[in-house]
Each structure stands twice: as structure tokens, then as C-alpha cells.
N, C-alpha and C positions, 0 to 999 in steps of 0.2 A: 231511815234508821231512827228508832227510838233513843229518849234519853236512855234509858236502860242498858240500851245496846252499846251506844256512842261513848258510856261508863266502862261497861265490862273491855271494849276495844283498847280506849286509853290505859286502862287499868294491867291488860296484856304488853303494852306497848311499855307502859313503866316496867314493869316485870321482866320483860326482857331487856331491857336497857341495864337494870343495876345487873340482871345475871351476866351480860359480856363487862361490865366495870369490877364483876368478882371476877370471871375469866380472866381478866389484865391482872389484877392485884394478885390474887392466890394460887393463877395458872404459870401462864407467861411469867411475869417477873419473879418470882420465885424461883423459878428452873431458866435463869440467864437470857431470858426472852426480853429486852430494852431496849432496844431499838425503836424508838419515834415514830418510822417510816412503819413496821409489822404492829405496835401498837395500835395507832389511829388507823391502817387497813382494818386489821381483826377488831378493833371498837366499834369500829362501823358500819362490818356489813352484819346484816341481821344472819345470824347461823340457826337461827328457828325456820327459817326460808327453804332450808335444805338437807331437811329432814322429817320423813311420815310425821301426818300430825297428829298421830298421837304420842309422838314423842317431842312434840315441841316443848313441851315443859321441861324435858332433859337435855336438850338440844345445847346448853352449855356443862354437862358434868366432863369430868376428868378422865374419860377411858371414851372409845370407840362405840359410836351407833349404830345397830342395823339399819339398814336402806330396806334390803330387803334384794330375793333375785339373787344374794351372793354379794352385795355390795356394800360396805362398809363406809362411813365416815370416820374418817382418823379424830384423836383427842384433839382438842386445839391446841393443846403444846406441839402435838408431832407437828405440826402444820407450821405452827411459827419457826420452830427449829429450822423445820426445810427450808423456809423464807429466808431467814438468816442463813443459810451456808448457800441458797442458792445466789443472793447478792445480785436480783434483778433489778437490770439498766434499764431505758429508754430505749438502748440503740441495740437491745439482745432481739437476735429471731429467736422465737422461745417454741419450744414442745413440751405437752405435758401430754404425761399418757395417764389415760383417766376419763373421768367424767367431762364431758362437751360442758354441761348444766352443772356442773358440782360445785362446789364450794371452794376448793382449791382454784380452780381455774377463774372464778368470782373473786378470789383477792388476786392473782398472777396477774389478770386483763392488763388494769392500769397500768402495771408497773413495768410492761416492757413496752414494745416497737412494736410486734407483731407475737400473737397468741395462737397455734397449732392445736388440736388436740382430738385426740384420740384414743379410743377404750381399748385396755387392755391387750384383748383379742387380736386388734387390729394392729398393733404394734408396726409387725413388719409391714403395713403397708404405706406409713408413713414417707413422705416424698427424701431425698439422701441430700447430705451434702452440709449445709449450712449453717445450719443450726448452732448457736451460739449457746444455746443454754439446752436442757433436757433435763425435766422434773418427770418421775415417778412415782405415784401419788399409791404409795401401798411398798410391801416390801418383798424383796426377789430372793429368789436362791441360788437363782443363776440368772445372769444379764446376756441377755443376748447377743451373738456377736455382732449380728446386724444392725445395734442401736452405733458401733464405732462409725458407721457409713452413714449416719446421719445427722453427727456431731463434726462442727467445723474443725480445724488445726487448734487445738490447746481450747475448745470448748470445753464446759464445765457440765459438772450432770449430777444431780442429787437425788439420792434414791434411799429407802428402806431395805437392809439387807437383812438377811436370816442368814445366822449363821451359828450350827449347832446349835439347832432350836433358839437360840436368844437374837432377838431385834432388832438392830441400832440406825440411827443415821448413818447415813455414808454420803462421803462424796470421790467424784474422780473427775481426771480431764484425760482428753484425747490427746496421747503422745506416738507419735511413730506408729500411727493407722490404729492405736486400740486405746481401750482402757480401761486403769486398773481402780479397782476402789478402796477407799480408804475407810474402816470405821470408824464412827466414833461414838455418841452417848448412847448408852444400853437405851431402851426403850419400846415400850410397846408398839406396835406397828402391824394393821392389818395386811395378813400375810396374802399376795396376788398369786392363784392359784395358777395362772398364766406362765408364771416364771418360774413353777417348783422344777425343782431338779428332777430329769430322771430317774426312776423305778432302779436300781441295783437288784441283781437277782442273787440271794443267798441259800448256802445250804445250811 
């Protein structure tokens, strides 16, 4: 590698450094994102990593990226949001439905016991039963009833809903075989075409 080279690298590397230290100041913490533990995650991993490279110079803006294929990167606010209402342990068997490689599942890893995951599509064929946490990394219209069968007793589950066109976090737990969710902060949220509601037929 050239000086030249071994300049423009460093110089990359600085670049993306202060862009995730404005993501923490003007992102995160300004919309209730303080937590220590989703700070120094989201400070740390490079989010330029996981996203086409010609978007790595936007790789920290305030809205959603194309991947490309249909698949989206959430803002990194939605991302910390979810981290904070999903409140992963050590001892959670955790699923996320999502990218194997993404980003979400890159800050989830550490921070539980054991990390599941799986796209979308594949949803149902996820293994039943145990699962102490379930993250859904995009937002639904409808939740399928077959995720209740693979959420443990009073497991937790965080997801992006659509409802009436508008976005929010949600969350729910497994009560009496199902579960029901609860919204909460409006927000943009790419919407998982996986989960839209059935077609209605109008006259």
C-alpha cells in the first residue's frame, strides 16, 4: 500500500468514526436512545460495513438505505429503539427475522446467549418453542400467528408495525398461547412486504 493510499484509508476511517459520534449525538440521543450498553454497540460497529459501497458515505444519514434485491437498512434510530424495548440478556434464546449478515443481527450477536436468524420469507420455518426474545428487523401488517409457537411463555417480541399506513415500534409478549402488540413511537420503518396484509376485494 502506498502512502497515498494508507492516507486516503486513515482519512476514511476518521470519516466514519466522527459520522457514528454524530449518529450517537444528533441521532440516538436526541430521540431517547441513552442507554450505554446500545450506545457503545451502535459506536462501535462500523455501519459503512453494511451497506453497497457506494453508499458508504451515507451509511450514517437519518432515514433508511437501499441494499438493493428489496432490502432495506433501517435509520439507526429505528435500530436502537428496537434494542431498547427489546432489553437483550445473556441468558435470551434470541430470533431475529432478518438478515443472517445485517446489521441488526451484528449488534444483537453479543448481547444475548444464543442468536437464530432468519429471512423474512423463511419465517415459518423457524424451529417452535423457546425462544425468549423475537426481533423483527422491518415492519409488519400482520404478524403471523405461527411466530406465537415459537415464542416461550411471557417471551417478548419487538417488531415494526404498520398500521393505517403510519410505522411505529411495537412490542408484545406471549400470553395464553398468542400475542398481542402493543404500539408505540410513530416512526419510519421499512415496511416487510412478507407480512402485508391480505388483498381485500372491493366493489
Amino acid at each position: 500500500m502506498t502512502v497515498i493510499e494508507e492516507r486516503a484509508t486513515h482519512d476514511e476511517r476518521e470519516t466514519a468514526l466522527a459520522a457514528r459520534r454524530a449518529m450517537i449525538d444528533s441521532q440516538l440521543r436526541t430521540s431517547g436512545v441513552n442507554e450505554p450498553w446500545i450506545l457503545e454497540a451502535m459506536g462501535s460497529l462500523p455501519r459503512e460495513d453494511f451497506v453497497p459501497a457506494n453508499m458508504r458515505e451515507a451509511a450514517y444519514i437519518d432515514r433508511a438505505i437501499s441494499l438493493g434485491d428489496g432490502q432495506m437498512l433501517a435509520a439507526p434510530v429505528v435500530h436502537g429503539r428496537m434494542l431498547a424495548e427489546a432489553r437483550p440478556q445473556m441468558n435470551d434464546r434470541a430470533l431475529l427475522i432478518g438478515q443472517a449478515d445485517g446489521y441488526l443481527a451484528a449488534l444483537l450477536r453479543p448481547l444475548v446467549g444464543s442468536l437464530d436468524v432468519v429471512a423474512p420469507d423463511d419465517a415459518a420455518a423457524a424451529s417452535d418453542g423457546d425462544y425468549s426474545l423475537i426481533v423483527i428487523d422491518g415492519a409488519v401488517e400482520v404478524l403471523p400467528d405461527t411466530l406465537a409457537g415459537k415464542l416461550a411463555d411471557d417471551g417478548r417480541l419487538v417488531t415494526g408495525q404498520m398500521l393505517r399506513g403510519v410505522t411505529r415500534i411495537a412490542t408484545g409478549r406471549k400470553i395464553a398461547g398468542g400475542i398481542s402488540l402493543l404500539p408505540l413511537a410513530e416512526i419510519g420503518i421499512p415496511v416487510l412486504p412478507e407480512f402485508a396484509a391480505p388483498k381485500r376485494w372491493t366493489f
